[in-house]
DSSP file (Angstrom, degrees, kcal/mol; ACC not computed):
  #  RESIDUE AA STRUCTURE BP1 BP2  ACC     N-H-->O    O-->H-N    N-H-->O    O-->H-N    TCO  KAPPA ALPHA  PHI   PSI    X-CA   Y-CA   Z-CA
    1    1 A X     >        0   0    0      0, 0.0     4,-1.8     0, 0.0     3,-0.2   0.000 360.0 360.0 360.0 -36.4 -107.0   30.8   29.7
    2    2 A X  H  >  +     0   0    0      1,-0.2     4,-1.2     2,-0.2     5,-0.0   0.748 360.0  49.2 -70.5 -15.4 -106.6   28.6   32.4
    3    3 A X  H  > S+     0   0    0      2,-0.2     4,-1.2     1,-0.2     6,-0.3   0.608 109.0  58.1 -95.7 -17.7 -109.0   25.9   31.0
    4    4 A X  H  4>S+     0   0    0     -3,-0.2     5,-1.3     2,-0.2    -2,-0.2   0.710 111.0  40.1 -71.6 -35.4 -107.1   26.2   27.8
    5    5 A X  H  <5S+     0   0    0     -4,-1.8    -2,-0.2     3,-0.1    -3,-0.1   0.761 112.6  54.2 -71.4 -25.7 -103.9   25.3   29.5
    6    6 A X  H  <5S+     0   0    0     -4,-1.2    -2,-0.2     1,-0.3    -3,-0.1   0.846 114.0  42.2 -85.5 -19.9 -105.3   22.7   31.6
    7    7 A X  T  <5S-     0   0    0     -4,-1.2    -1,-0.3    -5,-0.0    -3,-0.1   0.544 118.3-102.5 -78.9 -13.6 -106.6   21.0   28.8
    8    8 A X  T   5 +     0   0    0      1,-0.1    -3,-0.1    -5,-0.0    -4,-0.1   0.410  69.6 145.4 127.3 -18.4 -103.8   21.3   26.4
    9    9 A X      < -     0   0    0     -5,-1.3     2,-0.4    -6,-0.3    -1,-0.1   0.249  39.1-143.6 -71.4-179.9 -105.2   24.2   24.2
   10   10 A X    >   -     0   0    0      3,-0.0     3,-1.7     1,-0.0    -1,-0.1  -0.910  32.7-106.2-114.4 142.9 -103.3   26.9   22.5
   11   11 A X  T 3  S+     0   0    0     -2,-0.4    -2,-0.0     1,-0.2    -1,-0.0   0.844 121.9  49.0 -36.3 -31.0 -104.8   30.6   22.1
   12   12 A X  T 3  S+     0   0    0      2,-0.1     2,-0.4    -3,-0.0    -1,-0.2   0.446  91.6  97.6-103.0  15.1 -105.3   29.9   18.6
   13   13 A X  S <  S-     0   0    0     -3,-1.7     2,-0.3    -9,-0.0    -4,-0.1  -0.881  78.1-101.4-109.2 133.3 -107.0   26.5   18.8
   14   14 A X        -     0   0    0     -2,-0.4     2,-0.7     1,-0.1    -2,-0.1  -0.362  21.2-138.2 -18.3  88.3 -110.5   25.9   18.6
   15   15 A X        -     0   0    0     -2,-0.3     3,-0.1     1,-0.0    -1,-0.1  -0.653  32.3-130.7-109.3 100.1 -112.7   25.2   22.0
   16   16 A X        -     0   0    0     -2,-0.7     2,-0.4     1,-0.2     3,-0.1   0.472  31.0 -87.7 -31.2 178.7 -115.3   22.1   21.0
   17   17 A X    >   -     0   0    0      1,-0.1     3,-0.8     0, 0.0     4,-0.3  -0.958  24.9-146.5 -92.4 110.8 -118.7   22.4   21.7
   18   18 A X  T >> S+     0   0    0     -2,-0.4     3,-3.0     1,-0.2     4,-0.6   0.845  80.1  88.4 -88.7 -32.4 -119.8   21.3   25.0
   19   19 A X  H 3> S+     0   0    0      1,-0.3     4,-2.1     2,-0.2    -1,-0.2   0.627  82.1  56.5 -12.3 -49.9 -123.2   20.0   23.8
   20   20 A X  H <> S+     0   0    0     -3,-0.8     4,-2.1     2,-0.2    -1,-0.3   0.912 112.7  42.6 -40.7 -49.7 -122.1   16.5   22.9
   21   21 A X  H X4 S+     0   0    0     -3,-3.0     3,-0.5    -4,-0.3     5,-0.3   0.996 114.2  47.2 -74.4 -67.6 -120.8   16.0   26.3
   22   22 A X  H >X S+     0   0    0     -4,-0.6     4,-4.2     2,-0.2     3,-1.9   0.837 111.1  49.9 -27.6 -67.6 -123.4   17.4   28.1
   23   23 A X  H 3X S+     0   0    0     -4,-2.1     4,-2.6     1,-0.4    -1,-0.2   0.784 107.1  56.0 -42.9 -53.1 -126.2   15.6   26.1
   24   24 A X  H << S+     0   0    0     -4,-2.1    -1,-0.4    -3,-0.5    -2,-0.2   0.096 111.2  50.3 -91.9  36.8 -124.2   11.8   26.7
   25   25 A X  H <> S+     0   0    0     -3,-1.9     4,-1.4    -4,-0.1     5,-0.3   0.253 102.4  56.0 -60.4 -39.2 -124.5   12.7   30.7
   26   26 A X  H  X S+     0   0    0     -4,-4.2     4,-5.0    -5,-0.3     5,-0.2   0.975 110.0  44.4 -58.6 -34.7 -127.8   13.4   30.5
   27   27 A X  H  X S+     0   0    0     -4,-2.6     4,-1.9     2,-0.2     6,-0.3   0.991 109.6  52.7 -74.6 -50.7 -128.4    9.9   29.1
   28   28 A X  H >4>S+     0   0    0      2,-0.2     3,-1.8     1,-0.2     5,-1.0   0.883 115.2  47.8  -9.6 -92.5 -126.2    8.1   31.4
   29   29 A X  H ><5S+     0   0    0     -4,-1.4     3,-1.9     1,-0.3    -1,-0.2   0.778 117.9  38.4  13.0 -83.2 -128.3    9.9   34.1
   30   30 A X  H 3<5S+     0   0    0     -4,-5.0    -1,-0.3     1,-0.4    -2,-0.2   0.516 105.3  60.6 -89.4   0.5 -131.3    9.3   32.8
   31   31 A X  T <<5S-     0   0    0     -4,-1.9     2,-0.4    -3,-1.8    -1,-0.4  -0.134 105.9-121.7 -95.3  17.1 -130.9    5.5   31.5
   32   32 A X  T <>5S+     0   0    0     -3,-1.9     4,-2.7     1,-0.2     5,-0.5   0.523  75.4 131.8  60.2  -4.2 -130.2    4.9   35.3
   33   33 A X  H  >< +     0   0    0     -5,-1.0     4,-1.3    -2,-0.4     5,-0.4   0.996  65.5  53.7 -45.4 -55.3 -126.7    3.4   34.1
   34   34 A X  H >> S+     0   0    0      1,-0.2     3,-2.2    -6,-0.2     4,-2.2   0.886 109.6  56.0 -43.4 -78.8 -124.6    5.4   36.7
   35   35 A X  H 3> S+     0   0    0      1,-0.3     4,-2.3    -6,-0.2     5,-0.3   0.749 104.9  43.8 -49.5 -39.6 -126.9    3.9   39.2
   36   36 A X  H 3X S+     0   0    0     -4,-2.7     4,-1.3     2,-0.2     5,-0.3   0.711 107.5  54.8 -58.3  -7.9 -126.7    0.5   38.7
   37   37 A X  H <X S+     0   0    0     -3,-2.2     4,-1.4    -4,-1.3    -2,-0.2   0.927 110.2  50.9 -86.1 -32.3 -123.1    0.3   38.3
   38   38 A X  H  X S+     0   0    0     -4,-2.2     4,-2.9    -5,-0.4     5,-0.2   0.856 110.3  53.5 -71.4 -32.5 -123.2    2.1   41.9
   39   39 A X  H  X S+     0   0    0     -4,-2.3     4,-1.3    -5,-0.4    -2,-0.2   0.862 108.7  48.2 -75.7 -31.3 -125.7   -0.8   42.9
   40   40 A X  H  X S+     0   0    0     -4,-1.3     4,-1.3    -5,-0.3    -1,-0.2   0.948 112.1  46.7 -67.5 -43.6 -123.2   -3.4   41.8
   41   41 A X  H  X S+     0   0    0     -4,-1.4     4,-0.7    -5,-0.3     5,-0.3   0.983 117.8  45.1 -56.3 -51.1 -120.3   -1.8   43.7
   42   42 A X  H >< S+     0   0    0     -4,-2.9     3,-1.1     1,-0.3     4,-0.3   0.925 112.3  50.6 -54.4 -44.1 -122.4   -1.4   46.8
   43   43 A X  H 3X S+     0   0    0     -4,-1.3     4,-3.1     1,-0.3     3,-0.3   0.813 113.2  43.3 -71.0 -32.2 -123.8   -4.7   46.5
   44   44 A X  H 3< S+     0   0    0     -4,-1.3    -1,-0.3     1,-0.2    -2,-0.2   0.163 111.4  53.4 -93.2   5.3 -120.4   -6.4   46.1
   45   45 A X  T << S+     0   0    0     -3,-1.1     4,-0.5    -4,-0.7    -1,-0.2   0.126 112.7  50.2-107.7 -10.5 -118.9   -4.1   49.0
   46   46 A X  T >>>S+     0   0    0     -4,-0.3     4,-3.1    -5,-0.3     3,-0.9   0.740 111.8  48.1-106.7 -77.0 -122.2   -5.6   51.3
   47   47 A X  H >X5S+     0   0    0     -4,-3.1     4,-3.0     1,-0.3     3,-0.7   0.834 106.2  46.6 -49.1 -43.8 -121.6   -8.7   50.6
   48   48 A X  H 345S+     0   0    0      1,-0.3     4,-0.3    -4,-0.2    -1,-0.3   0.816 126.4  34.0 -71.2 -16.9 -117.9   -9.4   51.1
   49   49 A X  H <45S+     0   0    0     -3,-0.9    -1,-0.3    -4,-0.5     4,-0.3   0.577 116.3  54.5 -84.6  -4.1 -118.1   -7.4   54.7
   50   50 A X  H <X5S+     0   0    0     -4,-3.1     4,-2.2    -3,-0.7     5,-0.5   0.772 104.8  55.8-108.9 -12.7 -121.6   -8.5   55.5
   51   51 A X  T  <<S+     0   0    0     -4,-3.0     4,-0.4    -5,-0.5    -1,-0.2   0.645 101.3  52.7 -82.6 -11.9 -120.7  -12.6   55.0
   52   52 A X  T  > S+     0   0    0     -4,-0.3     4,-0.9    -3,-0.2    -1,-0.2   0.549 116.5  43.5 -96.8  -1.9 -117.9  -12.9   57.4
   53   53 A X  H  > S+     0   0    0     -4,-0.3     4,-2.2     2,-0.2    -2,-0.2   0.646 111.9  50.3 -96.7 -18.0 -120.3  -11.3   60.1
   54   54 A X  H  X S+     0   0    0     -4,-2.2     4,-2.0     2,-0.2     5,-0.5   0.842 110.7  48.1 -85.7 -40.8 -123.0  -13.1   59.3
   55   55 A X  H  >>S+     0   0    0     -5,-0.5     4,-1.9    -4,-0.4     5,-0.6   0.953 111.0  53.0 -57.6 -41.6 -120.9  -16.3   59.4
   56   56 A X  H  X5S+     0   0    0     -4,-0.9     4,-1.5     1,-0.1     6,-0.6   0.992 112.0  47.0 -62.0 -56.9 -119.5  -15.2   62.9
   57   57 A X  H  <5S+     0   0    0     -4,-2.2     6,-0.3     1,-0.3    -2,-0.2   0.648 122.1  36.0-100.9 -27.2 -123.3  -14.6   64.4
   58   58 A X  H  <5S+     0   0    0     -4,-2.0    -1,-0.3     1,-0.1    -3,-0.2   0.879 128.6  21.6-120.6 -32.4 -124.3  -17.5   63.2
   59   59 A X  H  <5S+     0   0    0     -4,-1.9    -2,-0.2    -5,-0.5    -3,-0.1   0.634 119.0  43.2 -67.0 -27.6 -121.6  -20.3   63.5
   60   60 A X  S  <<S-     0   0    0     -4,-1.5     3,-0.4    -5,-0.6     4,-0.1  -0.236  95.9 -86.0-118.7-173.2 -119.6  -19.0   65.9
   61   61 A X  S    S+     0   0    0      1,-0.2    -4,-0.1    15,-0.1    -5,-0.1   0.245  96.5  95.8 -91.5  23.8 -119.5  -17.0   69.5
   62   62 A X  S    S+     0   0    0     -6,-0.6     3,-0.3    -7,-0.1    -5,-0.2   0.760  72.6  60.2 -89.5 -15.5 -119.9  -13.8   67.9
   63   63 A X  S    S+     0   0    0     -3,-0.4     2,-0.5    -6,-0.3    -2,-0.1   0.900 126.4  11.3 -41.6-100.2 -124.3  -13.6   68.4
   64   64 A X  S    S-     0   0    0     -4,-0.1     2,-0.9    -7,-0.1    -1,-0.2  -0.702  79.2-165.1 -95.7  85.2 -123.7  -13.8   71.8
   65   65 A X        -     0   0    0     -2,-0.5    -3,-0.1    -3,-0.3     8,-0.0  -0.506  17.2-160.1-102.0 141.9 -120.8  -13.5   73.7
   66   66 A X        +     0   0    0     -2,-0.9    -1,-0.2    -5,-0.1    -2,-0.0   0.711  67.5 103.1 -66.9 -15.5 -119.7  -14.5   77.6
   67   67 A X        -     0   0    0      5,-0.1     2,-0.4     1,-0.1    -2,-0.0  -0.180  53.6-162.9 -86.0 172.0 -116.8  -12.3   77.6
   68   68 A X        +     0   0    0      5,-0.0     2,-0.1     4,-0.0    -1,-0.1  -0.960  48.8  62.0-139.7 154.5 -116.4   -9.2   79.0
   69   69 A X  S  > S-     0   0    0     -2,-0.4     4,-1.1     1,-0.1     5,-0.2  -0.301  77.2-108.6 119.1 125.7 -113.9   -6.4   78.5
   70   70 A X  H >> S+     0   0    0      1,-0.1     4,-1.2     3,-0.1     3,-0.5   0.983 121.9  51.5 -61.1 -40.4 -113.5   -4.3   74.8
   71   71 A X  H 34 S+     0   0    0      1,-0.2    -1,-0.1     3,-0.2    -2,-0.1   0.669 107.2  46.2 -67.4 -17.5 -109.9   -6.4   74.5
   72   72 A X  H 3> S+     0   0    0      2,-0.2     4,-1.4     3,-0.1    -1,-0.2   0.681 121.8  40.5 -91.0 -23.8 -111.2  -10.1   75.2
   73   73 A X  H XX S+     0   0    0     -4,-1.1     4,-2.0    -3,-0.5     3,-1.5   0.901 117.2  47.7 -89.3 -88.3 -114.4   -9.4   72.3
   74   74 A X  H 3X S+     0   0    0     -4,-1.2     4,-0.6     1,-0.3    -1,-0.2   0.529 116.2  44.2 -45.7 -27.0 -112.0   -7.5   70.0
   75   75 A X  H 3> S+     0   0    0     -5,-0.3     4,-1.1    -2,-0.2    -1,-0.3   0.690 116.5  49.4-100.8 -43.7 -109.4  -10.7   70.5
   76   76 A X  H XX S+     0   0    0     -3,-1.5     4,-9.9    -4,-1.4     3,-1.0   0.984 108.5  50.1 -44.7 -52.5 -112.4  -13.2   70.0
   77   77 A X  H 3X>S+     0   0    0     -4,-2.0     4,-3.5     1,-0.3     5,-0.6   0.928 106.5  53.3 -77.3 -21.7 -113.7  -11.7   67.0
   78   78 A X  H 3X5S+     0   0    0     -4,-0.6     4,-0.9    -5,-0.4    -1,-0.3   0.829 109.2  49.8 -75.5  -1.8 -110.3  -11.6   65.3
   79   79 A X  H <X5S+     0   0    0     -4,-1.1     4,-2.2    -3,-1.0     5,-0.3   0.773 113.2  50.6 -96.2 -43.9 -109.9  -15.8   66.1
   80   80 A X  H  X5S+     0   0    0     -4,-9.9     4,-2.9     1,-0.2     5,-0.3   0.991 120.5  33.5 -60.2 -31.0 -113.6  -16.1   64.4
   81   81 A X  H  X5S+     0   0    0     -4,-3.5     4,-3.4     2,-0.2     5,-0.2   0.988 115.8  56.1 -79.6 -36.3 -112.4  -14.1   61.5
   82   82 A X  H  X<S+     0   0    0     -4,-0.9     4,-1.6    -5,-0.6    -1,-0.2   0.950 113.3  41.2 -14.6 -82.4 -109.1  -15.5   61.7
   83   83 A X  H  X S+     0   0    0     -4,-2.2     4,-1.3     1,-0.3     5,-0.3   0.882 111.1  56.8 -61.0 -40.5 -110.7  -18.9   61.5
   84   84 A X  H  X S+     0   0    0     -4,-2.9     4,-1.8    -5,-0.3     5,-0.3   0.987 108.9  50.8 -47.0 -68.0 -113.4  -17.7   58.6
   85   85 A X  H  X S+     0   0    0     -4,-3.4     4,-1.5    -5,-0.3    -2,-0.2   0.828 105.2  52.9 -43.3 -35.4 -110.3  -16.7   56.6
   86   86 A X  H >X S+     0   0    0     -4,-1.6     4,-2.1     1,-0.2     3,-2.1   0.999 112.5  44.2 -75.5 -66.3 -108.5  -20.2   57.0
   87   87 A X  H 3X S+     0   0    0     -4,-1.3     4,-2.0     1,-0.3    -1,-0.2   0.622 111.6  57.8 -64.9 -22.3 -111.8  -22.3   55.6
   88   88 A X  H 3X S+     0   0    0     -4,-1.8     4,-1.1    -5,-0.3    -1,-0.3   0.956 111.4  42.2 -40.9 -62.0 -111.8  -19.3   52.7
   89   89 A X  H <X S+     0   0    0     -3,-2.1     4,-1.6    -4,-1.5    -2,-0.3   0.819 116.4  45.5 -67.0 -36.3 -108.4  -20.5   52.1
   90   90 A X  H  X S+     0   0    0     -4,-2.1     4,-2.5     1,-0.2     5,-0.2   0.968 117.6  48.1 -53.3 -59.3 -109.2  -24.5   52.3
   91   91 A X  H  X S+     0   0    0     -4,-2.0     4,-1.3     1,-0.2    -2,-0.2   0.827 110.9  43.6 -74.7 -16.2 -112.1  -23.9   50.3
   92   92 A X  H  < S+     0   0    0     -4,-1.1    -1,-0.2     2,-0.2    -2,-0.2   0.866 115.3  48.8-101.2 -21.5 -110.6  -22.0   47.7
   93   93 A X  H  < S+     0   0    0     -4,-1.6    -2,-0.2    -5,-0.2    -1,-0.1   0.597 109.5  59.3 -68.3 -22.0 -107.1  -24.6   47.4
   94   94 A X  H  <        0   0    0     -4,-2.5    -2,-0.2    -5,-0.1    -1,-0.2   0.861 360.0 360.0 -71.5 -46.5 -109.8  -27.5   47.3
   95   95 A X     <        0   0    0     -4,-1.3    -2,-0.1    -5,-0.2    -1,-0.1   0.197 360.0 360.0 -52.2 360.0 -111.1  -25.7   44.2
């Protein structure tokens, strides 16, 4: 009764056949769709965090840094990303 309310059903209405449903998840499954569509989210979740760190390590002081103290590194890395964000913004108002 409860899957009959939650779906909408009356006591006297018909309750489809789950077969259909079942049947187009298994092909999903098994046609690997689901998983690419999670390897395009991931990939596009990688990139946009993994390019402003790879741009600090490699432009910037963020490889290697002189300071010491969590509050002077944590205040560094927000002026490299800081400064990654402004040339984001250049580049994308140049465009």
């Amino acid at each position: 009764m409860l899957f009959r309310w939650f779906v909408g059903l009356s006591l006297d209405d018909a309750v489809w056949d789950a077969t259909p449903f079942t049947k187009n998840r298994q092909q999903l499954i098994d046609g690997a769709v689901t998983g690419r569509l999670l390897d395009a989210v991931v990939d596009q979740a990688r990139h946009r965090v993994e390019t402003p760190f790879g741009w600090g390590k490699y432009a910037r002081p963020l490889k290697q840094t002189m300071l010491r103290g969590l509050d002077r590194v944590a205040a560094q890395a927000k002026r490299v990303f800081a400064s990654y964000n402004l040339m984001r913004m250049a580049a994308s108002e140049a465009a």
